[in-house]
N, CA, C and O atoms as a GROMACS GRO file, in nm:
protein
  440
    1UNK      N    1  -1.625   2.226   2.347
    1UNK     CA    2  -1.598   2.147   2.228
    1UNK      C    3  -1.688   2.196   2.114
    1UNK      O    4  -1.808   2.212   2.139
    2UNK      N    5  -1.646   2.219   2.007
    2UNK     CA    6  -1.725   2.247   1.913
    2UNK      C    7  -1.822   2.157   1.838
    2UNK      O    8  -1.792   2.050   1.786
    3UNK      N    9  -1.953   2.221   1.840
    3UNK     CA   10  -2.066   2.156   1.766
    3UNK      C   11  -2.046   2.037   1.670
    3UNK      O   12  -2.092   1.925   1.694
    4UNK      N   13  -1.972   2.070   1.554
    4UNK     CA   14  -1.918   1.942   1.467
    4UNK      C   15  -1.892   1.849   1.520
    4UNK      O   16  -1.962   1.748   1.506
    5UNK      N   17  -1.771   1.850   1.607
    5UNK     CA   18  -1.701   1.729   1.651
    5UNK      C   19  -1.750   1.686   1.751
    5UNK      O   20  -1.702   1.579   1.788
    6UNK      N   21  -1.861   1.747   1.839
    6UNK     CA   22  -1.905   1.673   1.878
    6UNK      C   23  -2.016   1.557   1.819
    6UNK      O   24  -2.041   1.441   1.854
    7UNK      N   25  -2.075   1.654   1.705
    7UNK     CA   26  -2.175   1.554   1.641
    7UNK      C   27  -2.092   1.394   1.590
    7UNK      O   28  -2.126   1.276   1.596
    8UNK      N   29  -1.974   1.465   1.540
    8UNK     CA   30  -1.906   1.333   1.476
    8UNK      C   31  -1.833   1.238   1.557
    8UNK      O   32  -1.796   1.130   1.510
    9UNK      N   33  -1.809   1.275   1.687
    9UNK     CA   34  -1.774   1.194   1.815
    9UNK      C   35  -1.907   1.121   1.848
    9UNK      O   36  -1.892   1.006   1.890
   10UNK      N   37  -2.051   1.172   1.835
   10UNK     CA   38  -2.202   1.074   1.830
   10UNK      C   39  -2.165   0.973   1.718
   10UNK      O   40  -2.164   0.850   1.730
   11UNK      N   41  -2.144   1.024   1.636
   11UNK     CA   42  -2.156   0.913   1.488
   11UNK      C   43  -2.052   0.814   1.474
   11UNK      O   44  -2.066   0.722   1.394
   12UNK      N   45  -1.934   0.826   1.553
   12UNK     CA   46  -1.850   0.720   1.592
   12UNK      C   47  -1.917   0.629   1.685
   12UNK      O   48  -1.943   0.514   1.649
   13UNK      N   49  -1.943   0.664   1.783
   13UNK     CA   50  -2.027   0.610   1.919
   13UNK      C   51  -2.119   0.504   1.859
   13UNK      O   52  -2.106   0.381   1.866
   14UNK      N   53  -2.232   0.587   1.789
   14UNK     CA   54  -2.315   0.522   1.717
   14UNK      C   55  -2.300   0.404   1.618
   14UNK      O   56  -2.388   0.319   1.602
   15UNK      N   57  -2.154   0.404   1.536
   15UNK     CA   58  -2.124   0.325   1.491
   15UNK      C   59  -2.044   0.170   1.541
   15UNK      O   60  -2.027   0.064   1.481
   16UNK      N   61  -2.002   0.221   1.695
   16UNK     CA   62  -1.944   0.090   1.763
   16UNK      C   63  -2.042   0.077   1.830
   16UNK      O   64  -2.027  -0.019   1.906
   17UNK      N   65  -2.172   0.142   1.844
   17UNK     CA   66  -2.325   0.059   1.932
   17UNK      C   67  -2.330  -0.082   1.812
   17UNK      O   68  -2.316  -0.202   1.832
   18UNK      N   69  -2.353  -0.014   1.698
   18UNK     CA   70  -2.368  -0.121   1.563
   18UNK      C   71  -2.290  -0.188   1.551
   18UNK      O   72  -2.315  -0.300   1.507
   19UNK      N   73  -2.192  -0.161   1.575
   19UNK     CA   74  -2.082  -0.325   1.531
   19UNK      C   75  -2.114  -0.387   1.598
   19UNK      O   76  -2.156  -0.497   1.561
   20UNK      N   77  -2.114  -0.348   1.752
   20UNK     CA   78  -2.136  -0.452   1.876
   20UNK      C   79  -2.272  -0.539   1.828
   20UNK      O   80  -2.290  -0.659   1.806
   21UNK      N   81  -2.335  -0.453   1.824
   21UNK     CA   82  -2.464  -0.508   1.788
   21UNK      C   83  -2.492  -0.611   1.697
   21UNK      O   84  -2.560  -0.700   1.747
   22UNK      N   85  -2.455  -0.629   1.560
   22UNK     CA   86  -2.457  -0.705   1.500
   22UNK      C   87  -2.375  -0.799   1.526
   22UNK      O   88  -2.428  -0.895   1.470
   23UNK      N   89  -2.223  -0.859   1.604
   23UNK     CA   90  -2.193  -0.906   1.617
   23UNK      C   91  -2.272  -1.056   1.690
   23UNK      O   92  -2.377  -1.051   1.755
   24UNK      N   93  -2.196  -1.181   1.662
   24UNK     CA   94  -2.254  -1.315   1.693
   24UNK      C   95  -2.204  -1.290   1.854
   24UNK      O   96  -2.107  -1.232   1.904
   25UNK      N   97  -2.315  -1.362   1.906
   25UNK     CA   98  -2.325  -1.338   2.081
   25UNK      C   99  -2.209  -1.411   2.118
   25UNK      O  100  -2.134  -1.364   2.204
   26UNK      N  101  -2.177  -1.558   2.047
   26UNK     CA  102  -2.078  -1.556   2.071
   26UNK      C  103  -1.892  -1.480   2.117
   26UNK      O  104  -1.798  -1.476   2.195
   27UNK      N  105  -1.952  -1.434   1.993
   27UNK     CA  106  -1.799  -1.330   1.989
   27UNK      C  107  -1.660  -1.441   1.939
   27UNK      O  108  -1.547  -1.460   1.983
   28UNK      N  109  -1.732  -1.492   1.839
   28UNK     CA  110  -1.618  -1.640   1.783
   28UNK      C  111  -1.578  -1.563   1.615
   28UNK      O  112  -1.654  -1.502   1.540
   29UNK      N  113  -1.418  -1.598   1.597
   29UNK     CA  114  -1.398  -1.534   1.470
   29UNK      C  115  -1.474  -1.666   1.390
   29UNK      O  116  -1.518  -1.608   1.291
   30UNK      N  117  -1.506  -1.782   1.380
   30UNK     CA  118  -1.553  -1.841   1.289
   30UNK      C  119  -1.726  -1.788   1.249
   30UNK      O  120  -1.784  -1.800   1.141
   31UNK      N  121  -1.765  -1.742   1.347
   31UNK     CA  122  -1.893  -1.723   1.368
   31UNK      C  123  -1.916  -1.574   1.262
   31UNK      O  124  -2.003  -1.532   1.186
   32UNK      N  125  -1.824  -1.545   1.294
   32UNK     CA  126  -1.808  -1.384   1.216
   32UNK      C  127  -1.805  -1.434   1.086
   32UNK      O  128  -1.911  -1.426   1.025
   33UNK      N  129  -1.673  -1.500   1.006
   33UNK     CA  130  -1.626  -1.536   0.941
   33UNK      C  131  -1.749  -1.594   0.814
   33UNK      O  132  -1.741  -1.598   0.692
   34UNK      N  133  -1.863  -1.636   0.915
   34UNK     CA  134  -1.964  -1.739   0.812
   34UNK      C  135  -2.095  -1.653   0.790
   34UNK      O  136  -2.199  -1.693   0.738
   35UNK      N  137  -2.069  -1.532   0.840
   35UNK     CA  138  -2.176  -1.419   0.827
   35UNK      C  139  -2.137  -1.300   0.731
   35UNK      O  140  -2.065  -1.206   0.766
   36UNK      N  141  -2.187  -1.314   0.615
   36UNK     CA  142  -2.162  -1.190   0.510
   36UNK      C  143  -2.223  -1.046   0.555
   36UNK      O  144  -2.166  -0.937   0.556
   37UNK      N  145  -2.369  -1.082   0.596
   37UNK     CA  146  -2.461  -0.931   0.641
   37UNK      C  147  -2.361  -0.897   0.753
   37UNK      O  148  -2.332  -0.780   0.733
   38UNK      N  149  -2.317  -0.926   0.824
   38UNK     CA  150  -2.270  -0.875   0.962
   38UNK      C  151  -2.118  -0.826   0.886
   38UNK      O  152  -2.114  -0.703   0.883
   39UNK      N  153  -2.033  -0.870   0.843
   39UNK     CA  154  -1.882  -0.842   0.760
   39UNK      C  155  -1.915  -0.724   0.686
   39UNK      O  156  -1.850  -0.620   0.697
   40UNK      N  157  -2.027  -0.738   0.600
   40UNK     CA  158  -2.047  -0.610   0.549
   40UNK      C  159  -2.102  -0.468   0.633
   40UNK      O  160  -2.051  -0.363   0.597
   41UNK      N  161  -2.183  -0.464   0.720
   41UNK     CA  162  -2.206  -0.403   0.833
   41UNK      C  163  -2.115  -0.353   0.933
   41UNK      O  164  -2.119  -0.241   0.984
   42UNK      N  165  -2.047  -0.430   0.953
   42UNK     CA  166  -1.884  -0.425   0.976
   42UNK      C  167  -1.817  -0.310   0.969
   42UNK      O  168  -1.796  -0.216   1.046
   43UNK      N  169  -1.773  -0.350   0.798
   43UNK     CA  170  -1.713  -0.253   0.688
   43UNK      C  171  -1.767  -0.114   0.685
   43UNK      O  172  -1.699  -0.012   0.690
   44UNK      N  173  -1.925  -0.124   0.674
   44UNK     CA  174  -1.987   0.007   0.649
   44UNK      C  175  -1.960   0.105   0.757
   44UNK      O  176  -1.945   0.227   0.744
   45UNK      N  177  -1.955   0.023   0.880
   45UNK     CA  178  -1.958   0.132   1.016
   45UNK      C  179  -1.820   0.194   1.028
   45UNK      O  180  -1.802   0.304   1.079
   46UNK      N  181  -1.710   0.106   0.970
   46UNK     CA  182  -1.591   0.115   1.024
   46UNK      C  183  -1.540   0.240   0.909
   46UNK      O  184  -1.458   0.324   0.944
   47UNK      N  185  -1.596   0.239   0.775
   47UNK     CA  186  -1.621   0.307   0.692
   47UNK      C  187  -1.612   0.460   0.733
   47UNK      O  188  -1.518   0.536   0.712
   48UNK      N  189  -1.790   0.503   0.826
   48UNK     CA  190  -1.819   0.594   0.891
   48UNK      C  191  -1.750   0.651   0.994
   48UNK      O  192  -1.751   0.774   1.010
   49UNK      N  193  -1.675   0.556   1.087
   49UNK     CA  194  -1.614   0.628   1.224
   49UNK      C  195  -1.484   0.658   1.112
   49UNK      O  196  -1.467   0.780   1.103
   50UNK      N  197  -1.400   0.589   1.035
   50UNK     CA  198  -1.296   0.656   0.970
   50UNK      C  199  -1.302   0.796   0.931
   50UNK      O  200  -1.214   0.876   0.962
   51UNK      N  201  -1.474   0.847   0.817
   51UNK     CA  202  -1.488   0.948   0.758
   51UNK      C  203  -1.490   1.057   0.887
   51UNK      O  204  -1.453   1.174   0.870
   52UNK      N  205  -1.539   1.005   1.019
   52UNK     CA  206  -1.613   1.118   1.078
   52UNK      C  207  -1.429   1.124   1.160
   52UNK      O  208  -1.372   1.233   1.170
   53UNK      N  209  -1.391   1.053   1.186
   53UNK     CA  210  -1.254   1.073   1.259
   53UNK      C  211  -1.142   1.167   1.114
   53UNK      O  212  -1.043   1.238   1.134
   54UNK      N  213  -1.199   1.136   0.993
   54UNK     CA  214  -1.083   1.268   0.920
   54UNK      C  215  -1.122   1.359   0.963
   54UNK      O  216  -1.058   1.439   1.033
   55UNK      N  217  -1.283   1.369   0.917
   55UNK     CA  218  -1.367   1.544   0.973
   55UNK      C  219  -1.308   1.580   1.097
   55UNK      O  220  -1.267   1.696   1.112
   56UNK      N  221  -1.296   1.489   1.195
   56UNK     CA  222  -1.282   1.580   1.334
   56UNK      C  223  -1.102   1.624   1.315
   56UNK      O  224  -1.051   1.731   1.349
   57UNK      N  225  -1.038   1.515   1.258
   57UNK     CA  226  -0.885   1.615   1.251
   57UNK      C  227  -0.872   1.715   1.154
   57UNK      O  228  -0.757   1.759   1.147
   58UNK      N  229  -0.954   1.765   1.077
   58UNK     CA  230  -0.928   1.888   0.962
   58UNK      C  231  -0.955   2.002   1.090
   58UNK      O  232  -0.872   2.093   1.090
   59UNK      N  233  -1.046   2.007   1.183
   59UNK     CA  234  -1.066   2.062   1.270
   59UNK      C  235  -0.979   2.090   1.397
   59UNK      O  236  -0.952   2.204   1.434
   60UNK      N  237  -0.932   1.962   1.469
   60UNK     CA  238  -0.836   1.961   1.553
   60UNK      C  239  -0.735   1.823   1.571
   60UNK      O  240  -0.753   1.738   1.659
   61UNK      N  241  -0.664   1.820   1.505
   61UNK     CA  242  -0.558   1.766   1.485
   61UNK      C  243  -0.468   1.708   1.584
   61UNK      O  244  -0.361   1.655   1.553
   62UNK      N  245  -0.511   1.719   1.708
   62UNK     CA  246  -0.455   1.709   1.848
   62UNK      C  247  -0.566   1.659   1.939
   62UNK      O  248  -0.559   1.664   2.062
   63UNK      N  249  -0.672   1.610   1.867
   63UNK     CA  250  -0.775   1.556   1.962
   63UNK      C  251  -0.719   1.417   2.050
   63UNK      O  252  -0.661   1.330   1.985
   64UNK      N  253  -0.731   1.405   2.146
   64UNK     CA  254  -0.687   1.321   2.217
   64UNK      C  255  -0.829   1.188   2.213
   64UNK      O  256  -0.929   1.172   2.283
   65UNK      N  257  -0.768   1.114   2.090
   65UNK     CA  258  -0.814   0.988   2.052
   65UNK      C  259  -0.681   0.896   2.069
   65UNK      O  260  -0.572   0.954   2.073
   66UNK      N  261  -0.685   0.762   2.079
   66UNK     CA  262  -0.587   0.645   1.979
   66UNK      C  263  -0.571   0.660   1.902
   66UNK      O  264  -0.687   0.681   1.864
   67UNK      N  265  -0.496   0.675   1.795
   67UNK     CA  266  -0.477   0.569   1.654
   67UNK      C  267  -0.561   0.668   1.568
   67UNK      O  268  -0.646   0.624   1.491
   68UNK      N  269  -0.541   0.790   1.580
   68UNK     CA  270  -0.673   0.853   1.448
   68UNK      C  271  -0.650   0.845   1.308
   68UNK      O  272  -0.726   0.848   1.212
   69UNK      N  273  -0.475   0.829   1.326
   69UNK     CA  274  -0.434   0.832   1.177
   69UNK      C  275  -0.456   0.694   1.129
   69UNK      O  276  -0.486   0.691   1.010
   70UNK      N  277  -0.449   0.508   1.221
   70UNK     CA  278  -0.487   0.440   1.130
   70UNK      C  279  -0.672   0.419   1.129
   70UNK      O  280  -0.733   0.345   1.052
   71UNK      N  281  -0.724   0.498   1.226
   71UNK     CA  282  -0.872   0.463   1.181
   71UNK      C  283  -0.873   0.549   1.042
   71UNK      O  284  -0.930   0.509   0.940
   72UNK      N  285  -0.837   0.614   1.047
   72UNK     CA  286  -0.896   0.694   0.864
   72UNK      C  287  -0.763   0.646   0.825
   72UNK      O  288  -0.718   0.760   0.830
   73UNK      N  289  -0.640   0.562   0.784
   73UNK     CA  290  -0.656   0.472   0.697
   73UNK      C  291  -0.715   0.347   0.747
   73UNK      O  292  -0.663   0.280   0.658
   74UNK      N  293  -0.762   0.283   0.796
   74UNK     CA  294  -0.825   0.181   0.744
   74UNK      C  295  -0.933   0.231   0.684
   74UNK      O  296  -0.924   0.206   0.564
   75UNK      N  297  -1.028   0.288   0.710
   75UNK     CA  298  -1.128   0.337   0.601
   75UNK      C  299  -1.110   0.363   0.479
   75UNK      O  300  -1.186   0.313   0.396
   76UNK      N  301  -0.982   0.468   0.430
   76UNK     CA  302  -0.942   0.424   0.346
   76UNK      C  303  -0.903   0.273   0.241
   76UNK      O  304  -0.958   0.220   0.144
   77UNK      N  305  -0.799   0.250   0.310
   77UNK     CA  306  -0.788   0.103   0.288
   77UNK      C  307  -0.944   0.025   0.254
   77UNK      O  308  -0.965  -0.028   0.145
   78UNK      N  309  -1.040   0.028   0.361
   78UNK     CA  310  -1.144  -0.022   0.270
   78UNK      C  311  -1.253   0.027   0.154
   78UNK      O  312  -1.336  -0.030   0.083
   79UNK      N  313  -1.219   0.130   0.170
   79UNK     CA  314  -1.258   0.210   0.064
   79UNK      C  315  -1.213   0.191  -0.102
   79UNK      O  316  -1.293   0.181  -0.195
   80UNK      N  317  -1.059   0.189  -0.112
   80UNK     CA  318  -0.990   0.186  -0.196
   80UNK      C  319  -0.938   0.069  -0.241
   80UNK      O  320  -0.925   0.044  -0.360
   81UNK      N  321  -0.903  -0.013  -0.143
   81UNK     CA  322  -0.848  -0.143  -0.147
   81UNK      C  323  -0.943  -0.253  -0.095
   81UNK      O  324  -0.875  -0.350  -0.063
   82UNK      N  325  -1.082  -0.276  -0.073
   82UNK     CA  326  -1.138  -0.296  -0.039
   82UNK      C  327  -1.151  -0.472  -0.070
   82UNK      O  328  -1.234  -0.537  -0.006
   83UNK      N  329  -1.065  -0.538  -0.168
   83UNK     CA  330  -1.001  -0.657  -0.179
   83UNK      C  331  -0.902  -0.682  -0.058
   83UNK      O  332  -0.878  -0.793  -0.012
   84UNK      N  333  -0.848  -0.566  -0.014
   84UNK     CA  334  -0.714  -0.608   0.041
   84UNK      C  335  -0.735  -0.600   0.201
   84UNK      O  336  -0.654  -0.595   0.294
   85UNK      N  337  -0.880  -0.602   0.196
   85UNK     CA  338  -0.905  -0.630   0.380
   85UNK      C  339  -0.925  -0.714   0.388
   85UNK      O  340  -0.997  -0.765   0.302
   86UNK      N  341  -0.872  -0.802   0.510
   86UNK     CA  342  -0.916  -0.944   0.545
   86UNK      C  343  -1.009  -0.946   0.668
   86UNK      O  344  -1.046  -0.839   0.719
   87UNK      N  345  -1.048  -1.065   0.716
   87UNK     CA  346  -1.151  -1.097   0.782
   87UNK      C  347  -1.140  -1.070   0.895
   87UNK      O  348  -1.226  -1.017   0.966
   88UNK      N  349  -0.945  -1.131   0.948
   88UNK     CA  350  -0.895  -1.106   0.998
   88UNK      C  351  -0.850  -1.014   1.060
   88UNK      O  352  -0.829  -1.004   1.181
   89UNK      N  353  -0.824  -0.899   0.923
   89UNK     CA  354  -0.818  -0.745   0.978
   89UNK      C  355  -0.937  -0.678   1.060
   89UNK      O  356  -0.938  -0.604   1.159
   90UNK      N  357  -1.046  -0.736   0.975
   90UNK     CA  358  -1.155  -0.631   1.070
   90UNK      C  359  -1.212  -0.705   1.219
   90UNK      O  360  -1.284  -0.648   1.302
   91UNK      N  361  -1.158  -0.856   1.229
   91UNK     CA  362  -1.192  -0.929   1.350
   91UNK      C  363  -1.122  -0.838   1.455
   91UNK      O  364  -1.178  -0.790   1.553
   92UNK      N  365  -0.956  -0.818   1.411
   92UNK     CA  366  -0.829  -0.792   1.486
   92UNK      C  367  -0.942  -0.617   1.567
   92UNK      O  368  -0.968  -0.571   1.678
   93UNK      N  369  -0.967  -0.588   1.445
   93UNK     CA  370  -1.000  -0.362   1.453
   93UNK      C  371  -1.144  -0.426   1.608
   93UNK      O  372  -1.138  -0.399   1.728
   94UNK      N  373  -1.253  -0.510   1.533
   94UNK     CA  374  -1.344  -0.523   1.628
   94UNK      C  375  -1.296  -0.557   1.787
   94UNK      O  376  -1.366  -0.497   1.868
   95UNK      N  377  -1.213  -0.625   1.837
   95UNK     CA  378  -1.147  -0.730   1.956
   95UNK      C  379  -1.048  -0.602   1.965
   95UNK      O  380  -1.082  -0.536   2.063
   96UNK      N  381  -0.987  -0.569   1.928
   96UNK     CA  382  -0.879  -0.475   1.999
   96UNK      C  383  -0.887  -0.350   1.990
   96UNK      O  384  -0.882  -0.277   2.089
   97UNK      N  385  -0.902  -0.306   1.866
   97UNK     CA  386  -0.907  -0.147   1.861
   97UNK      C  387  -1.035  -0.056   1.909
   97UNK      O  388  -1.035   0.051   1.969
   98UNK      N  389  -1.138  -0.131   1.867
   98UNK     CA  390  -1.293  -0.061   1.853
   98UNK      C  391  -1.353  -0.033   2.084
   98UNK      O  392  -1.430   0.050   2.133
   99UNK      N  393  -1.276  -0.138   2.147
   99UNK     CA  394  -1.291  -0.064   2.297
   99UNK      C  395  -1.246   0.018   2.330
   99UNK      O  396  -1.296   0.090   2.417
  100UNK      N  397  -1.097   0.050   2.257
  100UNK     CA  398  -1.016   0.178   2.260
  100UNK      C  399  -1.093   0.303   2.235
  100UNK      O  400  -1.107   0.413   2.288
  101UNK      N  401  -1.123   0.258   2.161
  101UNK     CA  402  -1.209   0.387   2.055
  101UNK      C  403  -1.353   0.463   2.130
  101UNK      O  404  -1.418   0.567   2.138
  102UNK      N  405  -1.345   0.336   2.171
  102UNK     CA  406  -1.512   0.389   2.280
  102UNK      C  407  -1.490   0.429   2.420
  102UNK      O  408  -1.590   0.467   2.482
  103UNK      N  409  -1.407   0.428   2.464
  103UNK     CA  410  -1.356   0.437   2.595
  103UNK      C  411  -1.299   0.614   2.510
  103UNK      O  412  -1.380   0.701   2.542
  104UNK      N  413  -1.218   0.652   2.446
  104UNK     CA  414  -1.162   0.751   2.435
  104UNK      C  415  -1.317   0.843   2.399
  104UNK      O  416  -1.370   0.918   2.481
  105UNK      N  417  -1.361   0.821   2.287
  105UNK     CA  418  -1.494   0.847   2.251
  105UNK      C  419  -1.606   0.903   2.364
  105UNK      O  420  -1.681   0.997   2.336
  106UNK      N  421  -1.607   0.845   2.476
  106UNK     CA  422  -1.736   0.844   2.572
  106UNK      C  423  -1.640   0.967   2.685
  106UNK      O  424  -1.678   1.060   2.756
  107UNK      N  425  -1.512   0.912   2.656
  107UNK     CA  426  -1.451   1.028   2.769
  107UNK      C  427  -1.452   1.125   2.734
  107UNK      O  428  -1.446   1.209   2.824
  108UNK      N  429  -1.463   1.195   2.560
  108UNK     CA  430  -1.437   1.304   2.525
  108UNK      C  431  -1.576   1.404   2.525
  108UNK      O  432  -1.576   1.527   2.531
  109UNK      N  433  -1.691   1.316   2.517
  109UNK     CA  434  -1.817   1.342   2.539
  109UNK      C  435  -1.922   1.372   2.665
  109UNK      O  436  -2.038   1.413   2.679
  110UNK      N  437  -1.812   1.327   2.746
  110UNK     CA  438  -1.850   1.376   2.864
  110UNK      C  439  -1.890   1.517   2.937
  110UNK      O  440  -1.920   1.519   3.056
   0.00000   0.00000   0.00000
């Protein structure tokens, strides 16, 4: 695997250690919902695994991830539209998408 993508397969990794992390122990969408530092923290990480998931497809385009095309748009999307994300959306990305992501992530790093 080449040097880059692997670095940017770390910096994804690294960024769902941090979501997890900041998340309420609970794991309650209201709990989320009433926390700005953590929503924004959120955003920022989800931000990063988007940028580093374009980098790795300018490179290989066939990497066997999930969903690469909507993680870099949603980054987009919050990037650009950054009104037009809901709370909801990034509860839905944290609870469903973001184990996907780490499970594909940790296998490719192996």
């Amino acid at each position: 695997m080449d040097n880059e993508i692997r670095a940017w397969l770390k910096d994804i990794e690294q960024a769902i250690l941090e979501i997890n992390s900041f998340l309420p122990e609970s794991k309650v969408f209201t709990d989320f919902q009433k926390d700005l530092k953590t929503k924004r923290a959120v955003e920022r990480n989800i931000e990063i695994i988007g940028e580093a998931m374009a980098r790795i497809l300018k490179v290989d385009p066939y990497i066997d991830i999930s969903d690469t095309r909507k993680i870099v748009d949603t980054r987009n999307r919050i990037i650009h539209g950054y009104d037009s994300v809901s709370e909801d959306i990034l509860w839905g990305i944290i609870i469903r998408n973001l184990p996907v992501l780490e499970i594909d992530v940790k296998k490719l790093l192996k």
